[in-house]
N, C-alpha and C positions, 0 to 999 in steps of 0.2 A: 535317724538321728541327724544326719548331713542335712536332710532335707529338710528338719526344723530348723537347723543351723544358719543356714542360707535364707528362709524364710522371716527368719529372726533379723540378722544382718539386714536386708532388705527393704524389712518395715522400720528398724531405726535409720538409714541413706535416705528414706522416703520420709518420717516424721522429719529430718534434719534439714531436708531439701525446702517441708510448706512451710518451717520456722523460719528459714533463714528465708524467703520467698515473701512469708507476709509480715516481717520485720524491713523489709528493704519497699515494700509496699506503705500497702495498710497503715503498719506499723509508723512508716515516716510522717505519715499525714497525720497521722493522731498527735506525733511528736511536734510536727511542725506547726501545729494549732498552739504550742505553747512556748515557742521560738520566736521573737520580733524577728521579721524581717520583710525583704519588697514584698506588699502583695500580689507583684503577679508573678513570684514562684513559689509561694505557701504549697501550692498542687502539686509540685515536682519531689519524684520518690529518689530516693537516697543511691537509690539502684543506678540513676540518669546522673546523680552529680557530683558524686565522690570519684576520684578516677582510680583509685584502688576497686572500687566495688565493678566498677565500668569492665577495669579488665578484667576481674574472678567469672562479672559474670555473662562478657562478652563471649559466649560459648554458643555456637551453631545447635550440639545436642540440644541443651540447658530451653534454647526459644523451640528450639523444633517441639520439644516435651509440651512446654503450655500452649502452642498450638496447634495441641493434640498430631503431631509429624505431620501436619499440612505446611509446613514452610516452604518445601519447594515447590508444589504446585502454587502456592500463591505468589511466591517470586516468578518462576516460570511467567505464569498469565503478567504479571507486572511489566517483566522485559519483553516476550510479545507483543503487550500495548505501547509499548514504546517504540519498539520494531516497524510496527501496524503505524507510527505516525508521522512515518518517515522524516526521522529529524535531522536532515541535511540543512545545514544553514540556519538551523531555530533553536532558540534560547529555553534553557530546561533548568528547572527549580525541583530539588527535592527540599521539602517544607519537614525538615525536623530530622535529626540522625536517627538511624534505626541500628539493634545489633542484629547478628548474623553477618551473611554473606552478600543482601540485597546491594548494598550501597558499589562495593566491587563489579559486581554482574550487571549494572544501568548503566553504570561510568563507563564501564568495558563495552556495553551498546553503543554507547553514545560516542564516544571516541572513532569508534568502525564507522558510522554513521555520519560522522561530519561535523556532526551539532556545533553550532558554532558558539555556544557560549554555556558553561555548565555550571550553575551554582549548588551550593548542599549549606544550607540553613539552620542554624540551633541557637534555642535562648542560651543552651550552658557551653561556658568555654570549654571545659575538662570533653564534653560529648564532641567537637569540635577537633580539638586535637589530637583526640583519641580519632575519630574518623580522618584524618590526613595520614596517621599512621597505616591506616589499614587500605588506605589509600595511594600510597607509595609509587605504585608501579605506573603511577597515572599523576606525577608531578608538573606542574606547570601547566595541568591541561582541565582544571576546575577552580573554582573558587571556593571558599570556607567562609560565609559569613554570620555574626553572631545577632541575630533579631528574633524576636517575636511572632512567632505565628498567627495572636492577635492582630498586630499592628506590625506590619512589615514595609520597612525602609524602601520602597518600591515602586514604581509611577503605575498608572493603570495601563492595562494592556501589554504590560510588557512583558510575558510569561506566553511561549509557545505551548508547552509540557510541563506540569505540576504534577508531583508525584506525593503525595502524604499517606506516610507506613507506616499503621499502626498509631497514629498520634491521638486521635481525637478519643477515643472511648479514656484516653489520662487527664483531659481538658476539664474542670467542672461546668457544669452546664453555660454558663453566662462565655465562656471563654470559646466554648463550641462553634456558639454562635457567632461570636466575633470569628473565628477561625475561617468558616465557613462563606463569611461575607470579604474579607480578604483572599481568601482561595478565588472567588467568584472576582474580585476589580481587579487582581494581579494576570487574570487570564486573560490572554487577547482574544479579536473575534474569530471562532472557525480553532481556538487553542481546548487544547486536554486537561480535562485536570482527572488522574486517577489515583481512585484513593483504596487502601487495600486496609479493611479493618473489622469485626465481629459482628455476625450478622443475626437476627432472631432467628435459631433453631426452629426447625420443621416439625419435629419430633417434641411430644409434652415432656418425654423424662429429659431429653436434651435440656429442653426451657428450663425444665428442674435442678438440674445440675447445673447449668449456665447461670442461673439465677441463684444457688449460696457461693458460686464460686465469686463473682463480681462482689455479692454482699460480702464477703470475708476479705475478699485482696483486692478489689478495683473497683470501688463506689461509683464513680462515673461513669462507669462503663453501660450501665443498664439504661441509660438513656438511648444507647444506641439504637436501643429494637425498637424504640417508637419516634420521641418526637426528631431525633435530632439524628435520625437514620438518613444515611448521604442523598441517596433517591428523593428521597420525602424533602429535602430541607433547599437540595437543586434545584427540582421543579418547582417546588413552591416559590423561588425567585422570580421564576421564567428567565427563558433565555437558553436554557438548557435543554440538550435530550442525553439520556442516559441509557447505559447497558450494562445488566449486572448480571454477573458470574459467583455463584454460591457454590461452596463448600465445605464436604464432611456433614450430611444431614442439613446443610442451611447454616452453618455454626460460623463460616467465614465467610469475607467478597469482597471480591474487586469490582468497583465502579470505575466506567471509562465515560465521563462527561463530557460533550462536547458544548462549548460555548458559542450561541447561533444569532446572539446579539449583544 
């Protein structure tokens, strides 16, 4: 009897959890198709720009869960590469706020490390100043600015270290590619750009499960396994060589770019 009990309990915390998951998703984009407003934040989920929902669901567990508990090994590999770029004296862009812990733990490298200039990036103000908070213990020693990951307020080459977590699979395709081609003018020569985001599973039931998951709560995301997959989309610039790091079956990666002209 407990044990249906608990059972029971369970599957309604879990039915509660994919509602309220692809209402802050899915759900936002369907809504925001019927909302006037800028077209280049129609794509942003409700989840990224209400700052009540920011903090519910600014929760470590909460992201750990939908990236199947691979969150700190891809953070881990993320501050690594950071580590590995020796950022003494060089200027370092994260391209987009991310929740979790990532944002604390880079700043926290980068600081030890010298960097001599630290920016963290977002279209939305509310993601912004919710990351300064979370950011606290490291005042006066980064920058918050509010731009475009399309179209970033930025000269070329001035980016030692570019770091984009998680962003790209929420991009609809045309914005990807914008994304992608600013990642690549903002880098200097001989600069990083790594980017850590869902990679085509190895495994068919993977791909299976990967593929109604995206279709129900992340539509852009399925782009990632082919055309607009980070390796694919570098090299095919040229100018680039890359090294990727897959994880859980192929399911995640982190890419460390290097810019070689």
């Amino acid at each position: 009897m407990t044990g249906s009990i608990v059972a029971m309990a369970f599957s309604v915390l879990l039915g509660i959890g994919l509602l309220y998951f692809f209402l802050v998703t899915r759900g936002a984009l369907i809504a925001n198709a019927f909302v006037p407003r800028a077209q280049d934040r129609f794509h942003v989920y409700w989840v990224y720009s209400n700052m009540r929902l920011i903090k519910f669901s600014d929760r470590k567990t909460w992201v750990a869960a939908v990236l199947l508990f691979q969150y700190d090994r891809l953070v881990d590999k993320v501050v690594s590469e950071i580590r590995r770029a020796s950022v003494d004296g060089k200027t370092f862009l994260m391209t987009s706020c991310a929740f979790g812990d990532v944002m604390p733990k880079v700043v926290k490298a980068l600081v030890r490390g010298g960097a001599g200039h630290i920016c963290i990036s977002d279209l939305i103000g509310n993601e912004l100043i919710h990351a300064g908070k979370k950011l606290n213990e490291f005042h006066g020693k980064f920058e918050l600015a509010e731009a475009d990951a399309t179209c970033m307020p930025k000269d070329d080459g001035t980016v030692d270290i570019n770091l984009i977590f998680f962003l790209f699979h929420e991009l609809p395709d045309e914005s990807k590619k914008l994304a992608f081609s600013e990642a690549a003018r903002l880098t200097a020569p001989g600069g990083k750009l790594i980017i850590a985001e869902f990679h085509r599973p190895r495994k068919r039931i993977m791909r299976f499960l990967g593929y109604m998951y995206f279709t129900v709560f992340e539509p852009f995301a399925l782009s990632m396994w082919g055309q607009y997959d980070p390796v694919h989309c570098l090299e095919g610039m040229g100018g680039w060589t890359c090294e990727r790091a897959t994880y859980f079956f192929g399911n995640f990666q982190v890419v460390t770019a290097t810019k070689t002209a």
